[in-house]
KOLZA-913440 format. One record per residue (C-alpha): x, y, z; residue number from 1; residue in one letter. Coordinates in nm, 4 decimals. Example, Ala and Ser with C-alpha at 12.3 -4.5 7.8 and 13.67 -1.06 7.14 Angstrom:
BEGIN
> xx;yy;zz;i;aa
> 1.2300;-0.4500;0.7800;1;A
> 1.3670;-0.1060;0.7140;2;S
***
This chain:
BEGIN
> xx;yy;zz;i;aa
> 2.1366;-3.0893;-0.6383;1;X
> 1.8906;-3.1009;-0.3160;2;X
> 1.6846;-2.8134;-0.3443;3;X
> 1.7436;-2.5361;-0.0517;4;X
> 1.5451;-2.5041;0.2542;5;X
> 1.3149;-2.1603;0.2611;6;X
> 1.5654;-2.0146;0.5321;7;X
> 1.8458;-2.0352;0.2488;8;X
> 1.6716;-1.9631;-0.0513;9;X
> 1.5620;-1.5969;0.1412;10;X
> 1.9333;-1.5972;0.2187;11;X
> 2.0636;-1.6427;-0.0869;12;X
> 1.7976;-1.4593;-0.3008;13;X
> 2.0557;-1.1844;-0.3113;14;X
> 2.2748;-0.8902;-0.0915;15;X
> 2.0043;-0.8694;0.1922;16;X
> 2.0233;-0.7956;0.5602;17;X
> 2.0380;-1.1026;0.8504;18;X
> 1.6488;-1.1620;0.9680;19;X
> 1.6573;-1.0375;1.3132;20;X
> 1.7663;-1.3317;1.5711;21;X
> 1.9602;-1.4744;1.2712;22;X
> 2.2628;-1.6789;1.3721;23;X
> 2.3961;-1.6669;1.0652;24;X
> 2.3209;-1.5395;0.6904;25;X
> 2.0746;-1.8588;0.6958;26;X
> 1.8615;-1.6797;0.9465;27;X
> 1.7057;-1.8741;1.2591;28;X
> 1.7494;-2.2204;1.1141;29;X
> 1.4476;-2.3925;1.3505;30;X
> 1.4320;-2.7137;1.4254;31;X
> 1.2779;-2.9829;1.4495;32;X
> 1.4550;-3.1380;1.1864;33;X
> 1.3453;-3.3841;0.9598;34;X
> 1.6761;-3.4762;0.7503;35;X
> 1.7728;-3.8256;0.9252;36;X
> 2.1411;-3.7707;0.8827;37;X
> 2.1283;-3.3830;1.0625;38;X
> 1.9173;-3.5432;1.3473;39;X
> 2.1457;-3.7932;1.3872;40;X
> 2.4209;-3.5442;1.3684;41;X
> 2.2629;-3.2994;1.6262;42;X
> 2.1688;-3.5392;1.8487;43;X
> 2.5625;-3.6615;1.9199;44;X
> 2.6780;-3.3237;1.9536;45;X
> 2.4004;-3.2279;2.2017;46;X
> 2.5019;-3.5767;2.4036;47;X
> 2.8935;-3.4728;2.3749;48;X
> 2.9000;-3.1320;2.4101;49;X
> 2.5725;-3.0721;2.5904;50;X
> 2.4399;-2.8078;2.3586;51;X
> 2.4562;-2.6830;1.9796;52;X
> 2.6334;-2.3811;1.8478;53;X
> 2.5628;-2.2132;1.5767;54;X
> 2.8504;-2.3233;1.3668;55;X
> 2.7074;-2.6702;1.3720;56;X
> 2.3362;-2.5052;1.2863;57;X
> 2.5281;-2.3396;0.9712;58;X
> 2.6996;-2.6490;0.9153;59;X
> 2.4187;-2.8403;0.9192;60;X
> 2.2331;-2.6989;0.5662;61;X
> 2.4535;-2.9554;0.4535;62;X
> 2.4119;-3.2549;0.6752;63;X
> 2.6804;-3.4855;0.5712;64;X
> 2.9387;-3.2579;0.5809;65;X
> 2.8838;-3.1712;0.9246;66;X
> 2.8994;-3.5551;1.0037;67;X
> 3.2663;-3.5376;0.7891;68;X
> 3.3511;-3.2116;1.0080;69;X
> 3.2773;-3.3791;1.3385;70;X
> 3.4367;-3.6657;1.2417;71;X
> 3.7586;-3.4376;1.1266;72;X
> 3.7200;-3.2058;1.4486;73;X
> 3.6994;-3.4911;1.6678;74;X
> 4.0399;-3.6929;1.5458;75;X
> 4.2222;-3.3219;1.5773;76;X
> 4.1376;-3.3515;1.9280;77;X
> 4.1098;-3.6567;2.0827;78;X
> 4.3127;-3.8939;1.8503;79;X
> 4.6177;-3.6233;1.8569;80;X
> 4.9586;-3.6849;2.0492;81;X
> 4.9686;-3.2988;2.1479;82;X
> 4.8222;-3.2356;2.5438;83;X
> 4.4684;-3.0806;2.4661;84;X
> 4.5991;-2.7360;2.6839;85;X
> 4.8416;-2.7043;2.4319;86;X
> 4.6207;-2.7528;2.1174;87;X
> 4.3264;-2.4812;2.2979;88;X
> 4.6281;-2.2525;2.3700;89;X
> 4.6802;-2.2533;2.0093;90;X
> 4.3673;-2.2285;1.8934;91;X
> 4.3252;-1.9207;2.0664;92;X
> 4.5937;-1.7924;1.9076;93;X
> 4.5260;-1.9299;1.5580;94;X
> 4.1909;-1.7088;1.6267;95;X
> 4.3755;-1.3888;1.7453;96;X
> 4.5694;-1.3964;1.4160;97;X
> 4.3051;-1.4758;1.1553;98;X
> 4.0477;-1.1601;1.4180;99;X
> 3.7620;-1.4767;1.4587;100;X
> 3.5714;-1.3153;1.7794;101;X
> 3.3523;-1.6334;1.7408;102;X
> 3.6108;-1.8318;1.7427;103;X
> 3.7793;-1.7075;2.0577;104;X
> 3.4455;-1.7128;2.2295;105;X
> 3.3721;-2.0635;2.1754;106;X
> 3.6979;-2.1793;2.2913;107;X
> 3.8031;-1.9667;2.5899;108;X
> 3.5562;-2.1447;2.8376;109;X
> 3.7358;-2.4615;2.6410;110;X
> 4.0468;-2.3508;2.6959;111;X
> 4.0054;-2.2502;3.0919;112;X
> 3.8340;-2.6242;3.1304;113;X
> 4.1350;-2.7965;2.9783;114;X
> 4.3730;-2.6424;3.2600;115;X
> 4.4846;-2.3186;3.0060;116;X
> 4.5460;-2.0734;3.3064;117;X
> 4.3316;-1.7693;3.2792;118;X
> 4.6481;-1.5391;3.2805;119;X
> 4.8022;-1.7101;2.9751;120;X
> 4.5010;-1.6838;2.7241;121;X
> 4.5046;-1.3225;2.8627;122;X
> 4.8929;-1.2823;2.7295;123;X
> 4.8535;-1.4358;2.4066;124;X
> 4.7953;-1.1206;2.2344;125;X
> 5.1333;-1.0085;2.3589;126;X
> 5.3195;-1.3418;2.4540;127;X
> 5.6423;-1.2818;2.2598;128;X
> 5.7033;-1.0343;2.5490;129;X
> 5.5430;-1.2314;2.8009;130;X
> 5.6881;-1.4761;3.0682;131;X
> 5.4227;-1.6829;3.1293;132;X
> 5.5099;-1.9006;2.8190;133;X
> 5.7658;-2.2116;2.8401;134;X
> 5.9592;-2.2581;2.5394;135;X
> 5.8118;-2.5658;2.3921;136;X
> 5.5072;-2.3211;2.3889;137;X
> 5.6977;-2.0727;2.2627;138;X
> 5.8016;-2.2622;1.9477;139;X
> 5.4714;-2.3335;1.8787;140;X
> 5.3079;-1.9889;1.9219;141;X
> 5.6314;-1.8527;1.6548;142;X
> 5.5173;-2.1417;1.3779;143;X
> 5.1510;-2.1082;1.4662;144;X
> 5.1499;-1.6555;1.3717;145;X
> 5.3449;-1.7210;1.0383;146;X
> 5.1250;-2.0238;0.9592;147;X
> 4.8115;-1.8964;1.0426;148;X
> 4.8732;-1.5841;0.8476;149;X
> 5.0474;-1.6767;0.5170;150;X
> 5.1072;-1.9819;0.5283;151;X
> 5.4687;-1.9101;0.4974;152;X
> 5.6718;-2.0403;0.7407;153;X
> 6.0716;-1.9601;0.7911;154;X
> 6.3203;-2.1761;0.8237;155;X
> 6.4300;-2.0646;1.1548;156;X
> 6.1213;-2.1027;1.3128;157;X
> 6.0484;-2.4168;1.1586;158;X
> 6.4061;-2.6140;1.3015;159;X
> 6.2917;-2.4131;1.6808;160;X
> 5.9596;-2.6174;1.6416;161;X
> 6.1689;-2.9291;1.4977;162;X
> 6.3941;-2.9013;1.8070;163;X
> 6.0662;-2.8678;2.0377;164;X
> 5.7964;-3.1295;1.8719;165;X
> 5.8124;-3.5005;1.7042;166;X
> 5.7156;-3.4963;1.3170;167;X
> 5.3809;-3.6509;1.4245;168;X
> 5.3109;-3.3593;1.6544;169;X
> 5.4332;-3.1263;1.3758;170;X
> 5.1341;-3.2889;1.1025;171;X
> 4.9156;-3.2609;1.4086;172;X
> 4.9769;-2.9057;1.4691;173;X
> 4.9813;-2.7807;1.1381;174;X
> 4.6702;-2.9894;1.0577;175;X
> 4.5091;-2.7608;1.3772;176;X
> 4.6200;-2.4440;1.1878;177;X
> 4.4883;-2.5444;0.8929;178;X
> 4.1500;-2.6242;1.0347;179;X
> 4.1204;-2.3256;1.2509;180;X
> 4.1986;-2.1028;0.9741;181;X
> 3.9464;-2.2362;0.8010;182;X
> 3.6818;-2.1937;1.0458;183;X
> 3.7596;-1.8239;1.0959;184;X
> 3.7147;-1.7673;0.7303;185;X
> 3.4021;-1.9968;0.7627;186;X
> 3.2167;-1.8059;1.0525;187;X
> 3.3230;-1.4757;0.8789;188;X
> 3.1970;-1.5837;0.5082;189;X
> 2.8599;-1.6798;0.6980;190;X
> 2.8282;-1.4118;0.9714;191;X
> 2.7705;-1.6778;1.2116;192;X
> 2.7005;-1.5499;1.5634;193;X
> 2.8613;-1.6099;1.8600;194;X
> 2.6697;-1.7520;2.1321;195;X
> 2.6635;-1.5095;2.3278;196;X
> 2.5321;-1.2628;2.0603;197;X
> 2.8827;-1.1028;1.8579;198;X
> 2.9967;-1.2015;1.5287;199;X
***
C-alpha cells in the first residue's frame, strides 16, 4: 500500500474538523504535484474543461482511479446515443433525489450550456406537475426518481421508458443513474466543497 500524503494522514488520524479552506476532508490538497500519473491526469482536465474541481482534487489521492473515472465519465457523455440536454436534465434530477448541492452546482452552468432551458432545471423539483416537460422526458424523469432512490424500479414505469427509449439508451441511462448516485454519496462521504464554497 502507497503510504498517504501528510494532508490525508491529518485527515484520517481520526473524527477531526475540515482545516479551514479545506475542499474536502483531505484539506487544501496543494499542488504542484509530483505523482506523474495525477499530473498527467490534471493537466487533461484543465485543457478539457478549463479548470479543476474539487471532486477531481479528492479524486486525485488516488491517481489512477481518477484516470479510470475520467475515462468512465467521459464514455457516459460523449460516446452515449442519448442528446447531452437530456443526460444534464437528468443529472440534475438524479442530484435533486439523492440532496447532492455539489452536484447540482457543478452541473447547472452544464446544463444551461448544453441548451437545458433555464425554466426547466427550475421545474425539476416539481415536474410531474409541470408542463414544460415532453413525454419522452417525462418517461425518463419517472425511471430516473425510483432508480435513483432504491433502485427499485416498477414495471409500469419501466414499459413507459421501453415505449420512449431503445435498449441501448436504456443501459446508457441507467448506467448515468448509477454513476450519479454514486457521486452524490461520494462528495457527501468526503465533504467535498462546491466551488463556489457549499457542500
Amino acid at each position: 500500500m502507497a503510504p498517504q500524503s501528510d494532508d490525508s494522514s491529518r485527515a484520517s488520524a481520526g473524527n477531526i474538523a475540515d482545516p479551514p479552506g479545506a475542499v474536502s476532508r483531505f484539506g487544501d490538497l496543494a499542488e504542484p504535484i509530483e505523482d506523474p500519473v495525477l499530473a498527467d491526469m490534471y493537466r487533461r482536465i484543465r485543457e478539457s474543461r478549463g479548470r479543476l474541481l474539487n471532486i477531481h482534487r479528492a479524486v486525485g489521492q488516488a491517481p489512477k482511479m481518477l484516470r479510470a473515472q475520467a475515462a468512465y465519465a467521459r464514455a457516459l457523455r460523449e460516446d452515449s446515443s442519448l442528446p447531452r440536454a437530456l443526460q444534464e436534465l437528468l443529472i440534475l434530477r438524479i442530484a435533486q433525489v439523492n440532496d447532492s448541492a455539489y452536484e447540482q452546482s457543478v452541473h447547472r452552468p452544464i446544463a444551461l450550456r448544453c441548451g437545458v432551458a433555464a425554466a426547466n432545471i427550475d421545474a425539476l423539483p416539481r415536474w410531474e406537475t409541470s408542463s414544460l416537460f415532453d413525454a419522452r422526458e417525462r418517461a425518463a424523469l419517472r425511471f430516473v426518481d425510483q432508480a435513483a432512490r432504491s433502485g427499485e424500479v416498477e414495471d409500469s414505469v419501466f414499459l413507459a421508458l421501453r415505449q420512449a427509449f431503445s435498449p441501448q439508451e436504456i443501459v446508457e441511462l441507467t448506467a448515468l443513474v448509477g454513476w450519479y448516485v454514486g457521486n452524490s454519496r461520494f462528495v457527501r462521504a468526503l465533504r467535498i466543497v462546491s466551488e463556489n464554497g457549499s457542500e
